[in-house]
DRENDO-1510 file (C-alpha; in Angstrom, 1 decimal, always signed):
<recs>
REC; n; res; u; v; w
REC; 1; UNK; -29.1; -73.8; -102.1 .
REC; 2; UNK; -29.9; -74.4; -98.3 .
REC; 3; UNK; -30.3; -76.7; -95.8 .
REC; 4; UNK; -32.7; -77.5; -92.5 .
REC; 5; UNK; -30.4; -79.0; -90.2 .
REC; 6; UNK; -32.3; -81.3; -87.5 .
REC; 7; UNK; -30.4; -80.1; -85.0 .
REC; 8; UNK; -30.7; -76.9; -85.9 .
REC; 9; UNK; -34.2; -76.7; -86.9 .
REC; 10; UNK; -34.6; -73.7; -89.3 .
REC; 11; UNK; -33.7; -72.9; -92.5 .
REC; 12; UNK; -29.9; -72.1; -93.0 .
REC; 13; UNK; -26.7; -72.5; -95.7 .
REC; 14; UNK; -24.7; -74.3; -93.3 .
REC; 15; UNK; -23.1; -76.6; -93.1 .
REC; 16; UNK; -22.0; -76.0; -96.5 .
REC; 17; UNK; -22.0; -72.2; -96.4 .
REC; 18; UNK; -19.7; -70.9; -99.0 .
REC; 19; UNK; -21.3; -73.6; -101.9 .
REC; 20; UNK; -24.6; -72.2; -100.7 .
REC; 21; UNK; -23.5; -68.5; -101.6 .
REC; 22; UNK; -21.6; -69.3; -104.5 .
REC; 23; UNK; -24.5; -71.2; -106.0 .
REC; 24; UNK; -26.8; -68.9; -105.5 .
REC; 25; UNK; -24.7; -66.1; -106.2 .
REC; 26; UNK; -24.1; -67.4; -109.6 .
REC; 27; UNK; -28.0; -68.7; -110.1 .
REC; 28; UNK; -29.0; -65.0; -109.5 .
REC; 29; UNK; -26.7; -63.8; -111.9 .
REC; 30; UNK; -27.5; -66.3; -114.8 .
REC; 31; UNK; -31.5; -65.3; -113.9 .
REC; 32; UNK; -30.7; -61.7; -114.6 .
REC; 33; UNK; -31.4; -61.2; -110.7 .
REC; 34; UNK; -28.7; -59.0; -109.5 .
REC; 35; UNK; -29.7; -56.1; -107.8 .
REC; 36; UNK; -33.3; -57.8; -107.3 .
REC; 37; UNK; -32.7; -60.6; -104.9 .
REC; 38; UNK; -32.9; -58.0; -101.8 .
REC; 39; UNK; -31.0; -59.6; -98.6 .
REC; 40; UNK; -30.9; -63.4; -99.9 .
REC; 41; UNK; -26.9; -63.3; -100.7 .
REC; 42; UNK; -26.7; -61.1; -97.3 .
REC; 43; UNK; -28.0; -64.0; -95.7 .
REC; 44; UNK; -26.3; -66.5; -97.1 .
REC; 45; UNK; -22.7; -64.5; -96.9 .
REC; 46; UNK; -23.6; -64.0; -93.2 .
REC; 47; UNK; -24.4; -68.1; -92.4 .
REC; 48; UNK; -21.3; -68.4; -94.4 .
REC; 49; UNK; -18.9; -66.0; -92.5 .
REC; 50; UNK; -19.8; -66.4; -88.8 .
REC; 51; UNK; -20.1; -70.1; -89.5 .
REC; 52; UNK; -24.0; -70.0; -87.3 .
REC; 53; UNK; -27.3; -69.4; -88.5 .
REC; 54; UNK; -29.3; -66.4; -89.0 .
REC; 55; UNK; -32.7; -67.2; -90.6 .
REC; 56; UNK; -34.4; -65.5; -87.8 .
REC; 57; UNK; -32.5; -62.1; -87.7 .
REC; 58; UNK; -33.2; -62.1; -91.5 .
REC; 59; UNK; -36.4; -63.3; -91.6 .
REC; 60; UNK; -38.2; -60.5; -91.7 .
REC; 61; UNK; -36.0; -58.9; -94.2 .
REC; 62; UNK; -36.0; -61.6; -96.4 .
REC; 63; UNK; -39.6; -61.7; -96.6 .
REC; 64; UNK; -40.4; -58.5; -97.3 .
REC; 65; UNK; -37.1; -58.0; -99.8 .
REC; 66; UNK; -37.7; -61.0; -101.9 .
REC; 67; UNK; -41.2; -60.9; -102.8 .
REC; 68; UNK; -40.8; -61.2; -106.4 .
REC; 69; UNK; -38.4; -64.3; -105.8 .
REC; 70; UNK; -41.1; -66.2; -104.0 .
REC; 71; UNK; -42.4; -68.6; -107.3 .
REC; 72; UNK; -38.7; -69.1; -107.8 .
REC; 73; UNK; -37.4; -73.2; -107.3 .
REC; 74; UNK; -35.0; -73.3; -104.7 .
REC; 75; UNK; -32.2; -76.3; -104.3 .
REC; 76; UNK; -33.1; -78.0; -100.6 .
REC; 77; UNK; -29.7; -79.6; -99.7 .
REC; 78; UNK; -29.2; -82.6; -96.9 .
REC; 79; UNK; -26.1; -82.6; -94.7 .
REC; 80; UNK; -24.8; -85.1; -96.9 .
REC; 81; UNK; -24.6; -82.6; -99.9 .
REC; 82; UNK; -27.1; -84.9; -101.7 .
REC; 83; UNK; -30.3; -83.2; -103.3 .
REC; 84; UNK; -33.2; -83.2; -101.0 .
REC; 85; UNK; -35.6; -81.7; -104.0 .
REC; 86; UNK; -36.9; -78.4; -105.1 .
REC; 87; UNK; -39.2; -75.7; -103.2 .
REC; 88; UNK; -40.7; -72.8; -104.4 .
REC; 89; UNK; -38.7; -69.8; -102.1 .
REC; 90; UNK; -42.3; -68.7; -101.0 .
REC; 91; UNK; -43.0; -71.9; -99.6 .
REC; 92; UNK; -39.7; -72.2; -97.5 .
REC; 93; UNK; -40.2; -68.7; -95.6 .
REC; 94; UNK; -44.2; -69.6; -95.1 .
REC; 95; UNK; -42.8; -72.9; -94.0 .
REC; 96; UNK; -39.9; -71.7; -91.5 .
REC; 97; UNK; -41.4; -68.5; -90.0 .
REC; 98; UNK; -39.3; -68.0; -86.6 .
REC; 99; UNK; -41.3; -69.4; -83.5 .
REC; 100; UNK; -41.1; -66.4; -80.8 .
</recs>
């Protein structure tokens, strides 16, 4: 479960950090993905615990440790908790790759 902040701009489980990596803590269970998500709930624990976003620290990481995820339907969020729609995980990391 994410979110794209505008005034953020990138990718990110804030501002509803700890529903993102609960969600998606319990989704990866149910999907018998344990162990095979790489640095996703990293990610997410991180956004969640220093409360600022690190899509571009983990990008790379993410990328490269989630390849089998990247067909997988990922919940978009908007700020207002509502349900922007579904992405494929692929499509949100070829979508949000960190402008240098």
């Amino acid at each position: 479960m994410f979110n794209r902040p505008a005034a953020i701009g990138c990718t990110t489980a804030l501002p509803f950090g700890q529903e993102s990596y609960s969600c998606t803590r319990l989704l990866i269970g149910l999907n018998a993905l344990e162990g095979k998500a790489g640095t996703l709930p990293f990610w997410l624990q991180e956004d969640w615990l220093s409360n600022r976003e690190n899509w571009n620290q983990y990008y790379e990481g993410l990328k490269e440790s989630t390849k089998n995820l990247r067909e997988r339907q990922i919940i978009m969020m908007g700020e207002d908790k509502r349900l922007q729609g579904l992405q494929p995980w692929g499509l949100i990391l070829d979508r949000n790759a960190p402008r240098l």
